[in-house]
C-alpha positions as CSV (number, residue, x, y, z in Angstrom):
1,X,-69.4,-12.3,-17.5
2,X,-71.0,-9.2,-16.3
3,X,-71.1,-6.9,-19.0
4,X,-72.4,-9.8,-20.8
5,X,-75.3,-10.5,-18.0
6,X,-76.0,-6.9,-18.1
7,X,-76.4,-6.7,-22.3
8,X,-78.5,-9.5,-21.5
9,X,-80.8,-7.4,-19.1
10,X,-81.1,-4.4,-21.4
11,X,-81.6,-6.7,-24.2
12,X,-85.5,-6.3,-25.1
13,X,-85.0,-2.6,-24.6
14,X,-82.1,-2.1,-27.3
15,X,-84.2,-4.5,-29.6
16,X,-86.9,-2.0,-28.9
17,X,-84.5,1.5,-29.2
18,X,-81.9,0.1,-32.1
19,X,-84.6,0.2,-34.5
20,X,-86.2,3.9,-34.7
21,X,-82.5,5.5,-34.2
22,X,-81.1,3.5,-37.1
23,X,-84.2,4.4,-39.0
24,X,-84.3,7.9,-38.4
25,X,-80.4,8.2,-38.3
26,X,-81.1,7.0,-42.4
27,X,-83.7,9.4,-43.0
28,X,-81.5,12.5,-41.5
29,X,-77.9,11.1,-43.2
30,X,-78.9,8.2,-46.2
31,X,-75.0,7.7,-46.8
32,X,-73.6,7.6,-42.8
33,X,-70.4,7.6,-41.8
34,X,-69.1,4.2,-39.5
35,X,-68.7,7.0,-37.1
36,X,-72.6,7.6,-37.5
37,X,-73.2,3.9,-37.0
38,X,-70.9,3.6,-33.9
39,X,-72.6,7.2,-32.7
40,X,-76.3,5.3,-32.9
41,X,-75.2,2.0,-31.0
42,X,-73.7,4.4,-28.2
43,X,-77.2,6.0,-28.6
44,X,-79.7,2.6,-28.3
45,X,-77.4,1.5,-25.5
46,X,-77.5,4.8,-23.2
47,X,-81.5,4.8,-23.9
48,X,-81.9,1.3,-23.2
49,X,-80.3,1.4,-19.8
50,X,-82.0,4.4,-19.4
51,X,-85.6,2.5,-20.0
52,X,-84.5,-0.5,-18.3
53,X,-84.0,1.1,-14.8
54,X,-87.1,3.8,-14.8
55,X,-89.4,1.3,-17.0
56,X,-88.6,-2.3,-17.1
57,X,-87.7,-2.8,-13.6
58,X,-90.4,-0.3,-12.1
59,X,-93.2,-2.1,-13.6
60,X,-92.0,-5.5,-12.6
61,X,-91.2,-4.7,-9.3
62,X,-95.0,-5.7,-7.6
63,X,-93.9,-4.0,-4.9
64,X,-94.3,-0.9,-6.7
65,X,-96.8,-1.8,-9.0
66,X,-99.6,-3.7,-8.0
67,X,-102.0,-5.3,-10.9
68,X,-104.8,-2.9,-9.8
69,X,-102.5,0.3,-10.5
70,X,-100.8,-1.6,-13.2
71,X,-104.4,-1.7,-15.0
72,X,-105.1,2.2,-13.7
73,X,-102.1,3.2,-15.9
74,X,-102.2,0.7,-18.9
75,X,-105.8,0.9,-19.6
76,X,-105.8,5.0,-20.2
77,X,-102.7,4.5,-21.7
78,X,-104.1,1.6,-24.4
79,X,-107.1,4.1,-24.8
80,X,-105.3,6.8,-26.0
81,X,-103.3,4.7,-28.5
82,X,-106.0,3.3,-29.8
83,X,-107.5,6.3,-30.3
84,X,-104.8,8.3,-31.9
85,X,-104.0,5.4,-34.4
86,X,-108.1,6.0,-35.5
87,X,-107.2,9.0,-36.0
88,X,-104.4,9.1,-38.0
89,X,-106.3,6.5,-40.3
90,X,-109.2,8.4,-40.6
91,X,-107.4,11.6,-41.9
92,X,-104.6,9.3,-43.9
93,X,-102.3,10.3,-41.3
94,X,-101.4,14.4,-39.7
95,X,-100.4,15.7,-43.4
96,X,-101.3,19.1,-42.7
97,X,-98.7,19.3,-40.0
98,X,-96.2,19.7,-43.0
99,X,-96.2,22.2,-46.0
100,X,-97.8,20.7,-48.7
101,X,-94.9,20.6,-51.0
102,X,-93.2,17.9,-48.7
103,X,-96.5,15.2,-49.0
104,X,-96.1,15.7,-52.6
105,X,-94.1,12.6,-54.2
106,X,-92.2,12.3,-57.2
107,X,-90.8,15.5,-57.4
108,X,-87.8,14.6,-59.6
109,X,-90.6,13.2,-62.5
110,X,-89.2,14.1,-65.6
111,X,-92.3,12.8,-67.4
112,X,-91.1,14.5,-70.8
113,X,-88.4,11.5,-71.0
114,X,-91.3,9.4,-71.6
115,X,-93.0,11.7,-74.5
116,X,-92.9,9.3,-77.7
117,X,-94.6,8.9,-80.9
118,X,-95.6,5.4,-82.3
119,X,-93.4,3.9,-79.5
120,X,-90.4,6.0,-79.9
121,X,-89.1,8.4,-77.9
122,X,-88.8,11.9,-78.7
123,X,-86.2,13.2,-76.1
124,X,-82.8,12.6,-78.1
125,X,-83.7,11.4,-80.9
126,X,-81.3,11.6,-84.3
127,X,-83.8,11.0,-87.1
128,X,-87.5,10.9,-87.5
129,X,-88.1,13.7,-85.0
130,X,-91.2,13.8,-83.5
131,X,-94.5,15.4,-85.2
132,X,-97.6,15.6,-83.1
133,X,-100.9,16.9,-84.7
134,X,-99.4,16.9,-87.9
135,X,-101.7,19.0,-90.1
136,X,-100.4,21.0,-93.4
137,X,-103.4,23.7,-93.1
138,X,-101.9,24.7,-89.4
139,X,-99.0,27.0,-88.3
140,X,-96.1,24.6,-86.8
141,X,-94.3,25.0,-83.9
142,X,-90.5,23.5,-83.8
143,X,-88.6,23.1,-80.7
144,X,-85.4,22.5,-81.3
145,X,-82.8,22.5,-78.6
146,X,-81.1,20.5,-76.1
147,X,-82.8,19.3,-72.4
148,X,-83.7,22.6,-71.0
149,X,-86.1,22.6,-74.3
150,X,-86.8,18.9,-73.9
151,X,-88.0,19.6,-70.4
152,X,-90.7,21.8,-71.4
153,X,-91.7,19.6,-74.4
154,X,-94.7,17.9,-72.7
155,X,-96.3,20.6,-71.1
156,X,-96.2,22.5,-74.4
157,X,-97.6,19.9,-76.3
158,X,-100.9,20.1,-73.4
159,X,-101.0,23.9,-74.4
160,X,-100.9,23.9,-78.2
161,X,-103.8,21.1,-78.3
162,X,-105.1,21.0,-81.5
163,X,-104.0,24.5,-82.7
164,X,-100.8,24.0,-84.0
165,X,-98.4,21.3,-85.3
166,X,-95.9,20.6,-82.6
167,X,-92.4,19.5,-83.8
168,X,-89.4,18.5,-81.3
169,X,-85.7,17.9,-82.1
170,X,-84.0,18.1,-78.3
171,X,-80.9,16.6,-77.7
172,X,-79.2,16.7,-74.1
173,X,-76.0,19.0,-74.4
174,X,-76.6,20.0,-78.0
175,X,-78.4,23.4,-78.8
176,X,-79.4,24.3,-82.3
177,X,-76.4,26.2,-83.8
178,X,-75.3,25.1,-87.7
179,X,-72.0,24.5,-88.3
180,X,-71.2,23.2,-84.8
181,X,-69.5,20.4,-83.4
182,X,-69.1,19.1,-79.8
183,X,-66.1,17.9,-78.5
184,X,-65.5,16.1,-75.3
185,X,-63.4,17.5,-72.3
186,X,-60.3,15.6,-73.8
187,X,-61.2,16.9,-77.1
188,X,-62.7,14.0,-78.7
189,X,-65.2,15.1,-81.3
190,X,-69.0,13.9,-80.3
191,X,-71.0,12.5,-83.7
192,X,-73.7,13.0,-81.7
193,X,-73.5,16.5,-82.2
194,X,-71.7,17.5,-85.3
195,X,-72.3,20.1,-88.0
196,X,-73.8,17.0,-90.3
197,X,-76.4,16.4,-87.3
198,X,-77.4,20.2,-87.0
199,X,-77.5,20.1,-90.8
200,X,-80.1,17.1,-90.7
201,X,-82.2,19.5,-88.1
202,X,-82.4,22.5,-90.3
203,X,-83.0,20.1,-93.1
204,X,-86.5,18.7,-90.8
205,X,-87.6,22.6,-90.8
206,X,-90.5,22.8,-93.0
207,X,-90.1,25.5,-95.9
208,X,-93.5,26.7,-95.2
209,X,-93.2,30.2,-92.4
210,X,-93.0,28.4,-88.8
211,X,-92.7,29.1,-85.4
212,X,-89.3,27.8,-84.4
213,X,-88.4,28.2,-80.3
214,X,-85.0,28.0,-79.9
215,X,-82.4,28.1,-76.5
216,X,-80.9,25.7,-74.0
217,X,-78.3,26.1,-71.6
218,X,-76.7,28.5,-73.1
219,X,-74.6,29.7,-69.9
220,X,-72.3,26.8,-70.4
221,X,-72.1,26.1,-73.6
222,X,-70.9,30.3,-73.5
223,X,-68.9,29.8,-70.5
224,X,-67.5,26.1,-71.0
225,X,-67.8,25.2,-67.2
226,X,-70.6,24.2,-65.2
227,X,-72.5,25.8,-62.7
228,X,-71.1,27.6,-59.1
229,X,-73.6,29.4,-57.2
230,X,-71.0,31.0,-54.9
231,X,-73.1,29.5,-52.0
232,X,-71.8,25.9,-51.6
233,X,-73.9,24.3,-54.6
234,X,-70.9,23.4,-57.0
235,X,-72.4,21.4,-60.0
236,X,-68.7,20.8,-61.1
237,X,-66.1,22.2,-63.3
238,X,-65.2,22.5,-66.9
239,X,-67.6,21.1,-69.2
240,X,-67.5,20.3,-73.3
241,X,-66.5,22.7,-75.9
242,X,-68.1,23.5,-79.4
243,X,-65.8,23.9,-82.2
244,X,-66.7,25.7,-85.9
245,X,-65.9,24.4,-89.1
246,X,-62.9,27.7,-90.9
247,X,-62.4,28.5,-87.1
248,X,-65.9,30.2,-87.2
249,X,-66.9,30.9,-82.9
250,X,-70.0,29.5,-80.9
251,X,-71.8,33.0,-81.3
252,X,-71.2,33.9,-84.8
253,X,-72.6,30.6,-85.6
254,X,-75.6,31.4,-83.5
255,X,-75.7,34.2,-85.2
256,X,-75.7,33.0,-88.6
257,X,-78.5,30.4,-87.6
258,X,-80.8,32.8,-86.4
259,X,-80.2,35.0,-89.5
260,X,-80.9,31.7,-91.6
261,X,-84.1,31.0,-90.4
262,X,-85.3,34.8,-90.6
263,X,-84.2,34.6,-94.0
264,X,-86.1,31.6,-94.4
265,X,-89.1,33.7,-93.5
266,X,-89.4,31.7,-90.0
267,X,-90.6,33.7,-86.5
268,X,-88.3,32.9,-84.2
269,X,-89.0,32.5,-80.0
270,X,-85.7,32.7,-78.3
271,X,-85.7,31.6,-74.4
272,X,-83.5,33.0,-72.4
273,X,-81.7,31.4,-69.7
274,X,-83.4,29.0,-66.7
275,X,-81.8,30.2,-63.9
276,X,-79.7,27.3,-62.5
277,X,-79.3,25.8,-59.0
278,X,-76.2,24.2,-58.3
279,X,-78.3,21.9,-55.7
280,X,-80.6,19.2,-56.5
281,X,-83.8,20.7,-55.2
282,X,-86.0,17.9,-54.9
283,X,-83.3,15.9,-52.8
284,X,-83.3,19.2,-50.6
285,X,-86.7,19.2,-50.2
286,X,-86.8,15.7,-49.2
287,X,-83.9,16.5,-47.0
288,X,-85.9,19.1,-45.0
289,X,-88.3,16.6,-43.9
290,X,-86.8,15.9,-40.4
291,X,-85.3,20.0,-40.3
292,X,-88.6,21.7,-40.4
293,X,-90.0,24.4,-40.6
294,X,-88.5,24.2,-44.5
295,X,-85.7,26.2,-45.4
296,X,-86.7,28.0,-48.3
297,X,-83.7,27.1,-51.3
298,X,-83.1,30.3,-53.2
299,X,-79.9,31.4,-55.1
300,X,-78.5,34.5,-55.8
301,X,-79.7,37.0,-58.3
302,X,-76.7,38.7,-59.1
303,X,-74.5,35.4,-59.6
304,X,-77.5,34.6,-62.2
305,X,-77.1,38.3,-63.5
306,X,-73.2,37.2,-63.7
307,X,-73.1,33.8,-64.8
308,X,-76.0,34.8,-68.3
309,X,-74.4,38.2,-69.2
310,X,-72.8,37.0,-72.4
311,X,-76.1,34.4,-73.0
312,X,-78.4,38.2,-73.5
313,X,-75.5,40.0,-74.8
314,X,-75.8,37.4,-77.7
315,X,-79.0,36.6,-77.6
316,X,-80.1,40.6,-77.8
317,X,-77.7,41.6,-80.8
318,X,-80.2,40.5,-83.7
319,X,-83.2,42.5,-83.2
320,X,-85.3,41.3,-85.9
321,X,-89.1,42.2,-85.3
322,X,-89.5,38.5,-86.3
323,X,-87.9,37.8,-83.3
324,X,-90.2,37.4,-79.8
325,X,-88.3,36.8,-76.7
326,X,-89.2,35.0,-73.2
327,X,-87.5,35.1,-69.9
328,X,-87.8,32.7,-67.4
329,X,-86.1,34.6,-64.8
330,X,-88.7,36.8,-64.3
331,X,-90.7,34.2,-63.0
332,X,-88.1,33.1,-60.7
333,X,-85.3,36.2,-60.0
334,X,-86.0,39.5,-58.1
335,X,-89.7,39.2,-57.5
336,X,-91.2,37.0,-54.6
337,X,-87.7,37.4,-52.3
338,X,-85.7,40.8,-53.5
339,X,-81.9,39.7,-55.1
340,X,-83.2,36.0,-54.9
341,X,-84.3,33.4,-56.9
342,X,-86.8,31.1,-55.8
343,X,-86.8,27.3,-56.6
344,X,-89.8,26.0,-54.8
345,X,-92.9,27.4,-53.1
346,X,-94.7,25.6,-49.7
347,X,-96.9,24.1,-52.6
348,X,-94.9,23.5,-55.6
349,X,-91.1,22.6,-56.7
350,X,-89.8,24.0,-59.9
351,X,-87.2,22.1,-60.9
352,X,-86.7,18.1,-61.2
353,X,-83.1,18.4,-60.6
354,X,-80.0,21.2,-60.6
355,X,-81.1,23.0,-63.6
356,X,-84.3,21.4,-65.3
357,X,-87.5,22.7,-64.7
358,X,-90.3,20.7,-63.0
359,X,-93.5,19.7,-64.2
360,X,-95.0,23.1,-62.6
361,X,-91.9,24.5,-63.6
362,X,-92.5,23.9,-67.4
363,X,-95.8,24.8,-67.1
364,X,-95.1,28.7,-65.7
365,X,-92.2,28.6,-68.6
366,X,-94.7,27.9,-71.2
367,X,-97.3,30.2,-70.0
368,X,-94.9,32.9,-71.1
369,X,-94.1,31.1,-74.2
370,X,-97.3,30.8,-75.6
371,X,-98.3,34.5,-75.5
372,X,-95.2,34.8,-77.9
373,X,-96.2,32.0,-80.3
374,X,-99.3,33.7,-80.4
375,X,-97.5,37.6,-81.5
376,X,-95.3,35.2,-83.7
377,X,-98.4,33.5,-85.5
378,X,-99.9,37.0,-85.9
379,X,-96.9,37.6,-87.8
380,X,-97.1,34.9,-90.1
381,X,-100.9,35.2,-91.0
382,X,-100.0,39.4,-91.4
383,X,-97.2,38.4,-94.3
C-alpha cells in the first residue's frame, strides 16, 4: 500500500507537472514514440516528488512558515504575476522575442488552389480554362504548365491588373509538351495527360501573337525520379514517365512545341527550374519553434547545379529572339549564403511545401517574369 499512499501524496503535483510536459513533449515530437510517453511519465513523477518535498510540504509545515511570512512571500509573488500577465496582454504577448517569420501563420497557404472563375476552379482544370480580363484589343498572356506554374498563377494575375488578358491551363504533373502522354509508375497510361489533352491546350491558344509562359518541374519529368538533396531531405524515388506517340523523346517533343508556337508567331517566356527542397519548409519552420535561435534551411547549390543540367541544356538549345528567359535560382542560389540556396528569410518563407513557391515566393518569381512579358510585348507591337 505504500507506493500507493505515496502516488497519493504527490498527486496534485503530477496533476500539476503531467500537463506542460505532455504539452510541450507534442510540440517538440507531434508523432511520439510509447518510449516518448513512458520517458514523460518518468519525467512528471521525478518533478513532482521533487516539488512535493521542497514546495508542498515546506509551505505546509507552520513551523516553517508562519502566515505572516507566508503573506511576505505570496503577496510579491501574486504582484509580479499579475503584472507580467498585463503585460503580455497589453503587447498581445512577447512576439518580438521570436524572428518574425515564426509569428507568421499559414505558411503552407496555397491560396492559388482557390483561384476560380464563375465558381470554378482554375488549378487543374480540363476544359474551359480560365480567362481573366478577357479583352480582344489587349496582348494575352497564357500560362500553361503544371503546379510549379499553377503556384505562381495568383500573384501574376495581381501584377498584370488590367493590362493584359491572363489565360491559365496548369495541371499538377503535366507540363505543356504536344504529343505527350503520362504513364504511371506501373505503366498505366494517365488520360489526364495524354497527347489528345495537350492537343485541346494548344487548340485554347488564341491565333492572334500572345505571350505564352511555359515550364514546370522539369527536373523530374527529365530525370524520372523525385528529388534527393544529398543532405537527408529525400522526397522519394522514381516518379512517372512520359511516353511519345512514333517513339518521339520528352525533349524533341518540347522541342517541337516551342518551335510550333514561334511558328505560330507567339513570344514565348520559358522559366527555368524552382530550385527544390527535399524538406517541407514550413513544417521546419514550425519545427524550430522550441530549437531557437532558427536554423536557417538552405540546400545545396551544386546538387541544384546537378540535379537541372539537362532542364537548361534543353531549355537553351532554341535560341529564338522570340524567346525571353527567367531564372528563379538567382533569386534563391549563390547570392545571400555562397554555394547555398536559401528557402526562407527571418521575415519571409518561400515555399508552401518541398518544391512550390510561397505566396512571397511567387511574388519575387513574378517580379522577374514580368520584366520579360514586357521585352516580349515589345516584340509583338514591333511586328
Amino acid at each position: 500500500l505504500k507506493p500507493i499512499v505515496g502516488v497519493g501524496l504527490i498527486s496534485y503535483s503530477l496533476y500539476l507537472w503531467h500537463f506542460p510536459i505532455f504539452a510541450f513533449g507534442r510540440i517538440d515530437t507531434s508523432n511520439p514514440s510509447l518510449y516518448d510517453k513512458i520517458e514523460w511519465i518518468l519525467l512528471a513523477f521525478l518533478l513532482s516528488i521533487v516539488s512535493y518535498f521542497l514546495i508542498e510540504r515546506v509551505f505546509r509545515n507552520k513551523n516553517l512558515i508562519n502566515n505572516k511570512l507566508f503573506l511576505i512571500i505570496i503577496i510579491p509573488l501574486s504582484s509580479f504575476i499579475i503584472f507580467l500577465f498585463l503585460t503580455m496582454l497589453e503587447n498581445d504577448g512577447f512576439k518580438d522575442r521570436l524572428p518574425p517569420i515564426l509569428n507568421k501563420v499559414d505558411l503552407d497557404a496555397k491560396v492559388w488552389r482557390n483561384l476560380s472563375v464563375d465558381g470554378e476552379i482554375c488549378h487543374n482544370s480540363k476544359s474551359n480554362f480560365c480567362t481573366f480580363n478577357n479583352n480582344q484589343s489587349l496582348t494575352t498572356v497564357y500560362v500553361i504548365g503544371d503546379s510549379h506554374l499553377g503556384a505562381l498563377s495568383e500573384e501574376l494575375k495581381l501584377a498584370l491588373g488590367s493590362n493584359f488578358t491572363l489565360k491559365l491551363s496548369n495541371v499538377g504533373g503535366c507540363p505543356f509538351v504536344l504529343g505527350m502522354t503520362r504513364y504511371s509508375i506501373d505503366g498505366v497510361k494517365e488520360d489526364d495527360c495524354d497527347a489528345s489533352f495537350q492537343k485541346i491546350r494548344y487548340q485554347s491558344i488564341p491565333r492572334k501573337p500572345s505571350i505564352i509562359l511555359l515550364g514546370g518541374r522539369f527536373p523530374v519529368y527529365l530525370n524520372e525520379r523525385k528529388f534527393d538533396n544529398k543532405e537527408g531531405g529525400i522526397e522519394g524515388g522514381k516518379w512517372k514517365s512520359f511516353q511519345g506517340s512514333d517513339g518521339i523523346t520528352f525533349s524533341n517533343a518540347f522541342n517541337f512545341t516551342l518551335q510550333k508556337l514561334l511558328e505560330d508567331g507567339h513570344q514565348i517566356i520559358l522559366l527555368y527550374p524552382i530550385p527544390e527542397v527535399g524538406v517541407n519548409v514550413p513544417k521546419y519552420i514550425y519545427s524550430q519553434r522550441q530549437r531557437l535561435p532558427l536554423t536557417p534551411l538552405t540546400t545545396s547549390f551544386f546538387v541544384f547545379k546537378q540535379r537541372t543540367k539537362s532542364t537548361f541544356d534543353l531549355f537553351n538549345l532554341n535560341t529564338s529572339p522570340n524567346i525571353f528567359r527567367v531564372f528563379p535560382h538567382q533569386l534563391f542560389c549563390d547570392n545571400q549564403i555562397i554555394e547555398r540556396c536559401i528557402t526562407h528569410t527571418d521575415e519571409d518563407v518561400f515555399y508552401a511545401d518541398d518544391d512550390h513557391p510561397s505566396a512571397k515566393g511567387s511574388e519575387i518569381i513574378v517580379e522577374l517574369i514580368m520584366e520579360q512579358i514586357k521585352n516580349a510585348e515589345t516584340n509583338i507591337r514591333a511586328n
